[in-house]
N, C-alpha and C positions, 0 to 999 in steps of 0.2 A: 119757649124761648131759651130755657137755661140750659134744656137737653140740648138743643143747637150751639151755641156757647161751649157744651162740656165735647162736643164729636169736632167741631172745630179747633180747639186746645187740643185733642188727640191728637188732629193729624198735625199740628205745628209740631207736637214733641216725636214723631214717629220722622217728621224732614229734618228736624233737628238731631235726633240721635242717628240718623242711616247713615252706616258704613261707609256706602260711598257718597264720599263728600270732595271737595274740591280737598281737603288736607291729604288726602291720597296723592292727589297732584302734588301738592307742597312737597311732601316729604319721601317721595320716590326714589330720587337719588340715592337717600343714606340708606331708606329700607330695602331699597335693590340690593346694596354693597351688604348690607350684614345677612341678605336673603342668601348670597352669592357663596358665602361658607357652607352651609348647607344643605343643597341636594340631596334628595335620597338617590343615595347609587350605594349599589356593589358588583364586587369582583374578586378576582383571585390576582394574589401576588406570584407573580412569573419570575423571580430571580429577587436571591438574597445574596448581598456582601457585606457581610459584619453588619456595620449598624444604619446600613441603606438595603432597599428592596424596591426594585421596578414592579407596578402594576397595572394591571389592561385596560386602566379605563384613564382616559386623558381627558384634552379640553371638550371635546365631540359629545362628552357626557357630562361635560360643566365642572370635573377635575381642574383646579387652578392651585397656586403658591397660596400657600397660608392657612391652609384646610387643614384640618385636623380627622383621623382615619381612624377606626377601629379594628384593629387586627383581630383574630378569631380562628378555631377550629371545631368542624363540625365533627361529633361525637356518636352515641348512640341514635338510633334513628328511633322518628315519634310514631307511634303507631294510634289511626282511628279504632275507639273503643268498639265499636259497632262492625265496619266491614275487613277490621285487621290491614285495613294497605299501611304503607308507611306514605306519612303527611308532610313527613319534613325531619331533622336535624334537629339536636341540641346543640346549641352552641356553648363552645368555652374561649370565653375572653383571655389573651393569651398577651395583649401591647396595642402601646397609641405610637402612632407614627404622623410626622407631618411632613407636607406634601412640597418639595421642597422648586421643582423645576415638571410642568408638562407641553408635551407633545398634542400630537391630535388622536392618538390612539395609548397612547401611553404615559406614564408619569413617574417620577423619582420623589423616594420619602425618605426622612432621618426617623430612624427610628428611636423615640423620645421614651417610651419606658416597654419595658418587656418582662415576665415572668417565667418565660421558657428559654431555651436554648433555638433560635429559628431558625440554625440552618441542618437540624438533623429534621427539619419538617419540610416532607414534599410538596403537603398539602397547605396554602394556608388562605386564609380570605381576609377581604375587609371591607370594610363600609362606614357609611356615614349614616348612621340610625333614624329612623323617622322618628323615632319617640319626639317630644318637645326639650328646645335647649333651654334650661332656665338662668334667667339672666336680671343682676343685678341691676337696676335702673335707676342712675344718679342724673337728676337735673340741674341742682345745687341753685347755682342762681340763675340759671335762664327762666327767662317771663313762664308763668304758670301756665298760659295760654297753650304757648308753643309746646310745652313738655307738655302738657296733656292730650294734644293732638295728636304728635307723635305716636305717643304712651299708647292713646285708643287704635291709631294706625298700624302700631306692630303687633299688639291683638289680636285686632282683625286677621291677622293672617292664619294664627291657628297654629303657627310655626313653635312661638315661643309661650315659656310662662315665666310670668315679670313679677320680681318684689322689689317694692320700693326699696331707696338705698334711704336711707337720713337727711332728712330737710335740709338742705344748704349745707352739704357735704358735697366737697368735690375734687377733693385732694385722691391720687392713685394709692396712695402709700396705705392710708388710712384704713379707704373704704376698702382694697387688696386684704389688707390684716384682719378685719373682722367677716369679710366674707365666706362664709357657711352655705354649703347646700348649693352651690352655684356653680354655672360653667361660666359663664361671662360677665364682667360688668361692663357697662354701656357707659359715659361718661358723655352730658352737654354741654357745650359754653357756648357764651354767645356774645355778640360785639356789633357794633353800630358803623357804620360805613354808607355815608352818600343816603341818609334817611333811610338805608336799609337794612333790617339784620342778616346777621352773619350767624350761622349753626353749624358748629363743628360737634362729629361724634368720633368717640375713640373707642375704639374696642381692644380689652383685655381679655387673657386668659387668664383665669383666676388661678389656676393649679400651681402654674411656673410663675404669674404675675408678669409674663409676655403681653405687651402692646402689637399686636398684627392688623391692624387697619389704622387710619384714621381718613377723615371726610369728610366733606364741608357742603351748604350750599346756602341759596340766598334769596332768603326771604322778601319781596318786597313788600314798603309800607301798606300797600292797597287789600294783601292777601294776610297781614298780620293785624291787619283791621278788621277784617273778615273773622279770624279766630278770635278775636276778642268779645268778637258779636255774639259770636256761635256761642261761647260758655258762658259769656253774662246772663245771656239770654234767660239763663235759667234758676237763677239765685233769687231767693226768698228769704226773709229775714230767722235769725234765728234765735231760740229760746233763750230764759237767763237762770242762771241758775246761781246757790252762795260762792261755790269756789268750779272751775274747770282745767282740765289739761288737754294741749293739743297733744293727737298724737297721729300716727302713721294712720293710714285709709285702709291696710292690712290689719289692723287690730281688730278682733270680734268678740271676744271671749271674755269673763271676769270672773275672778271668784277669791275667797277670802280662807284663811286659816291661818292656824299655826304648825309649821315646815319644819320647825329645825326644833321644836322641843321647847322652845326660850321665849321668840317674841312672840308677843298675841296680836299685834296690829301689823298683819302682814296681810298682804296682796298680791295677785296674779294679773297678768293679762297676755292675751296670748294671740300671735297670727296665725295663720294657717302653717307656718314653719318654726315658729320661736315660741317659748315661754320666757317672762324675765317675771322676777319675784322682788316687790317693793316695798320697803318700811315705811309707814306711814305713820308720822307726828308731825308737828309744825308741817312741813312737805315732804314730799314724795321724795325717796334716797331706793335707788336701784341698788341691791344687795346680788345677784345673780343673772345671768340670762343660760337657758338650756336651748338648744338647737333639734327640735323635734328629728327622730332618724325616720319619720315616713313625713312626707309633705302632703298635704290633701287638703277636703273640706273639712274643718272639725264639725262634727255632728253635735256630740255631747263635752262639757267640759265640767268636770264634777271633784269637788274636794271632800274629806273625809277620811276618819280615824280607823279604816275598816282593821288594820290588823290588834288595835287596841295597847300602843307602844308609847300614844302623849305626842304621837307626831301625825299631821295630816297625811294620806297620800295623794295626788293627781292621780283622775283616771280620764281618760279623755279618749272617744270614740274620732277615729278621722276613717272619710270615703278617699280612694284614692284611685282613680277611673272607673273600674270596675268590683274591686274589694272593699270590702269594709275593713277596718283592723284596730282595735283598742291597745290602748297601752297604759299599764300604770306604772308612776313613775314617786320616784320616795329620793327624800334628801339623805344626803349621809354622806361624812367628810368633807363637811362644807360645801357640798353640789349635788345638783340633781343626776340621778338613774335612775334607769329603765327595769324595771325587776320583775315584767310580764309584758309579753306580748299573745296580745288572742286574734288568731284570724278570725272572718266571717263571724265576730259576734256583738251585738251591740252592749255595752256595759253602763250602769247608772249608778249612783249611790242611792239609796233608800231607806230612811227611815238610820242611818249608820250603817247596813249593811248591803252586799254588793250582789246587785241581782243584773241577770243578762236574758238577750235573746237572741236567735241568730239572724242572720242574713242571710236573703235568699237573692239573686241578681232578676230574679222575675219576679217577686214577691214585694220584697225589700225585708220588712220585719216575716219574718214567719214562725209557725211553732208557739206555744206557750212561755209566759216569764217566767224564770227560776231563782230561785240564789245558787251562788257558785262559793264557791272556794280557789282561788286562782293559784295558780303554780306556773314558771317561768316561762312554760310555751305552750300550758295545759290547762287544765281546771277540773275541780270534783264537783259534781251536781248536788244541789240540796233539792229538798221540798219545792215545790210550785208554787209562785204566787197567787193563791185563788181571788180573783175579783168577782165583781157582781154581774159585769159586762165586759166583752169584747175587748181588749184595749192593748195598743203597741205600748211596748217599753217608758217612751216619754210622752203618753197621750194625758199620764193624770196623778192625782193623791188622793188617797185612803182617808180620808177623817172620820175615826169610830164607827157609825154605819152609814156614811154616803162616800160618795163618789163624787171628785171634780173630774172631767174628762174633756180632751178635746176632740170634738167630730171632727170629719175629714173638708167639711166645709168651713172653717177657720173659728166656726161657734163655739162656746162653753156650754157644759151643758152638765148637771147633777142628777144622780141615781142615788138611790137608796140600796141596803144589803140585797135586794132581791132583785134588782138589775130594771125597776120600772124608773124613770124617769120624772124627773119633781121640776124640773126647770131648765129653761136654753134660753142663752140669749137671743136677744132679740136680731141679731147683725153679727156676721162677720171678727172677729177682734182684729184681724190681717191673719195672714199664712206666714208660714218659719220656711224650711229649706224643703224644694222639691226636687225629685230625680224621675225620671222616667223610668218603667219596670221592661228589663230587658226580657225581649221572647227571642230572638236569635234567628227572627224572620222578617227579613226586609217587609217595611210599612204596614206589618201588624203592630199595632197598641195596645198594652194592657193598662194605661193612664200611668199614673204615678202614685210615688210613696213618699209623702212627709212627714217631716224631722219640724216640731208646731215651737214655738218659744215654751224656756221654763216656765216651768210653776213651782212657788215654795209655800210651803204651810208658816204664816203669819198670825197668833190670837185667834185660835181657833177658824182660820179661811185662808185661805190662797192669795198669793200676789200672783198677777197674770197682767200680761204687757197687752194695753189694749191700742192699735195701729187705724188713724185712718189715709185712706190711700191719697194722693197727691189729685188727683181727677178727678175725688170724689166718688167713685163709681168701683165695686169689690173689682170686680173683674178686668180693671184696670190697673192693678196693685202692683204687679209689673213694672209700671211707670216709679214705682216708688211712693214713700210714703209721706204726705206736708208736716204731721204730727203724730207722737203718741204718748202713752200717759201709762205710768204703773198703778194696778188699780189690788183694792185688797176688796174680795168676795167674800162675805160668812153668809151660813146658811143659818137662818132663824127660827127652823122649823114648819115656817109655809112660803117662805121665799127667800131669795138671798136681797141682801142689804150691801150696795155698793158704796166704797168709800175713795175716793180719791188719794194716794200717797203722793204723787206726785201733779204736779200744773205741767198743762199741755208743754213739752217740749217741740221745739219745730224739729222735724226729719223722724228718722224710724228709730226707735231703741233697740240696740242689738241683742243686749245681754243686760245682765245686774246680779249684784251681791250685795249682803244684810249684815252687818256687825251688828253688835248691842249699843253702839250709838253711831254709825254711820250707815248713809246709804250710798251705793256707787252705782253709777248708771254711765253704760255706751251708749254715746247715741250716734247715730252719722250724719249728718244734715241732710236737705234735701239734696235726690244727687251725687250724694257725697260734697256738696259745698259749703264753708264756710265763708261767708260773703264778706268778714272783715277782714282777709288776708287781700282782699284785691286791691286796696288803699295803701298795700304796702309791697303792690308786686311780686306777691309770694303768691305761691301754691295753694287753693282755695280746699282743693280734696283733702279730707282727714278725717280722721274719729276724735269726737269729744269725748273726755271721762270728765262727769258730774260727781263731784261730792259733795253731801249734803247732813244736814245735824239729823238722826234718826234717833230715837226713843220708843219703846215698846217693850 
């Protein structure tokens, strides 16, 4: 009966989460209008005057007012390694132009910045890039419902990639002034009319802080009741802990040091594009925010004294489509830089010193761990990590002659100096970040390669985040996780002795850090929900930070 129970719950949350949902219907009109900047096209510009230029592609190819164009010339040509043909063009970005009046086969652009002189060039192209547009996304105060459906609806496309703006932030001025990394921000408001809402979006360019849309449409009560269904649908109560902070849904990452040389209660946390650095006494006091220069998944996020100067440095591993690329990053003058960038290598801190591996795009991890010696776009190899067994970069810790390791089935599991095996958990703990291993040949698989949660060495044993999935069932972890729990393992000499550090938290833990008398824990809820915002008609997705009294 439970197994029936647990297959029927699958498929509620599989109608519940599917793409296509009536919210496509809802929100079609604005996401048509912000689809409609967009096309991939290109073409050649057929005539320059000064700071306008006609080019061959018009309405016929989805060319309209307000578009934004990439100008460009192509360069040395690419040649295949293997039969020598030429593949294509290098391109050199050359000016943005925007599209000011089109025809049905043609179109007129101002030309809005340029680094050449255009009219000594015969040759010149433009386009509108497939890459993904990244776009600030403020909801501020419209109902958390409706911005989240949206939110998933423009997703879904594939088109863009979305960072949250700040909770109830909705002012142009503002969110214009600290936006980083971004081509658009998206702005929603909303209003009530005849028992119905009203959603207005505005789009900005962030560069010039140009308003070029705006768009509205109108929700009835019957289909705003529907959204409310949809995302209640899903909230589960959540954990307590001594003290919390709300913060953005972007947030993953935590770690602790001391940055500047001076304080010792300093903290990190960090999204996939931001780091900000906080003093923590009585509360939380933001001292810095850095603007990561590559945006990705952070893989690894790792603090430590490696050059040995009384100051930590960040070293943090980010995937970003298909590269891997670390960066370490060091305060000085009051702010954080960037003082190494390594392609294709994964980087950890270790024991205080700085060991890597590389990256292979079929592999993932490949090759043996080393120490390096890093230099600003380079590195010098040391000695080899010798372990007892097999193991990627962040699979495990050294403690005198055993081994913690994680398998690639989400198990723990301990070896001794000689690589035989003394213990495996019993189940699963959950899985960390997965990627598929590229072969470069349609609907061949070679599975995947995972990036497992930390592990740190505690009183002689490891803390390790133990995850159970939301369905109950590993192979459904997917769905997310109801609970999980930091737990500390030592090894006793004939088995290991589990101790509880933390009480079940409701949702998954992302990350955590260790002072000598704090503990800090992400956690996300299930979901991503916090189900006490929705009594106050806020935004329910976010990341919790738990602090807690730690001693050890």
């Amino acid at each position: 009966m439970h197994f029936f129970i647990k297959i029927f719950l699958c498929l509620i949350f599989i109608l519940v989460l599917s793409p296509k949902s009536f919210a496509s219907e809802i929100f079609l009109p604005i996401k048509t209008e912000i689809l409609s900047y967009f096309p991939e096209v290109k073409g050649k510009v057929t005539k320059i005057e000064k700071d306008y230029i006609i080019i061959d592609k018009g309405r016929k190819e989805l060319i309209k007012p307000g578009q934004r164009i990439i100008l460009f010339e192509e360069t040395v040509p690419l040649i295949h390694p293997v039969t020598r043909q030429v593949i294509g063009k290098s391109e050199k970005i050359v000016g943005t132009a925007e599209v000011l009046t089109a025809e049905e086969n043609s179109a007129k652009a101002l030309v809005i910045e340029k680094n050449i002189d255009f009219e000594s060039k015969e040759f010149l192209l433009f386009k509108i890039p497939k890459s993904k547009i990244r776009i600030l996304y403020a909801q501020g105060n419209t109902e958390w419902a409706v911005g989240e459906g949206y939110y998933r609806d423009l997703k879904s496309t594939e088109r863009f990639e979305i960072i949250d703006a700040p909770i109830n932030l909705t002012e142009p001025e503002k969110l214009l002034k600290d936006a980083k990394n971004v081509d658009l921000l998206l702005i929603l408001n909303q209003s009530k009319q005849d028992g119905n809402l009203k959603l207005s979006q505005e789009l900005y360019w962030v560069k010039d802080k140009k308003l070029f849309s705006r768009s509205e449409i109108e929700i009835p009560s019957v289909a705003l009741s529907e959204l409310r269904k949809k995302y209640a649908s899903l909230i589960v109560p959540e954990g307590h802990t001594l003290l919390s902070y709300r913060l953005s849904r972007s947030i993953n990452r935590i770690a602790t040091g001391n940055f500047d040389g001076i304080s010792q209660n300093q903290i990190l946390i960090a999204s996939d594009s931001e780091i900000s650095l906080y003093l923590i006494n009585v509360d939380m006091k933001l001292k810095s925010n850095y603007i990561l220069p590559i945006s990705g998944d952070i893989l690894w996020f790792d603090t430590g004294d490696i050059d040995r100067d009384g100051k930590d440095e960040i070293i943090t591993t980010i995937k970003k489509d298909d590269r891997v690329i670390s960066l370490i990053i060091k305060w000085m003058e009051d702010r954080f830089y960037e003082i190494a960038r390594l392609n294709d290598l994964f980087l950890r801190i270790y024991n205080g010193k700085l060991i890597a591996q590389t990256y292979s795009p079929s592999f993932g991890f490949e090759g043996k761990i080393f120490y390096i010696t890093p230099q600003k776009t380079t590195y010098q190899t040391a000695e080899f990590l010798n372990l007892p067994v097999k193991a990627n970069i962040y699979d495990f810790y050294l403690l005198g002659d055993i081994i913690f390791k994680w398998e690639d089935d989400g198990s723990l599991a301990v070896y001794n100096s000689k690589g035989i095996p003394l213990w495996r958990s019993q189940e699963s703990l959950g899985y960390g970040l997965q990627y598929e291993k590229q072969t470069g040949i349609s609907m061949l698989s070679l599975g995947k390669w995972k990036v497992q949660s930390r592990i740190k060495p505690l009183s002689n044993g490891v803390i390790v985040i133990e995850k159970k999935p939301l369905l109950g069932l590993v192979n459904l972890s997917t769905f997310g996780y109801r609970s999980s729990k930091l737990q500390l393992l030592q090894w006793t000499g004939i088995g290991v002795e589990e101790t509880a550090i933390t009480e079940e938290m409701s949702g998954e833990i992302l990350d955590y850090a260790v002072s000598s008398d704090k503990l800090f824990v992400l956690v996300k809820p299930p979901f991503g929900f916090n189900p006490r915002r929705l009594l106050q008609g806020e935004s329910p997705f976010e990341t919790i930070l738990h602090i807690l009294s730690f001693k050890y």
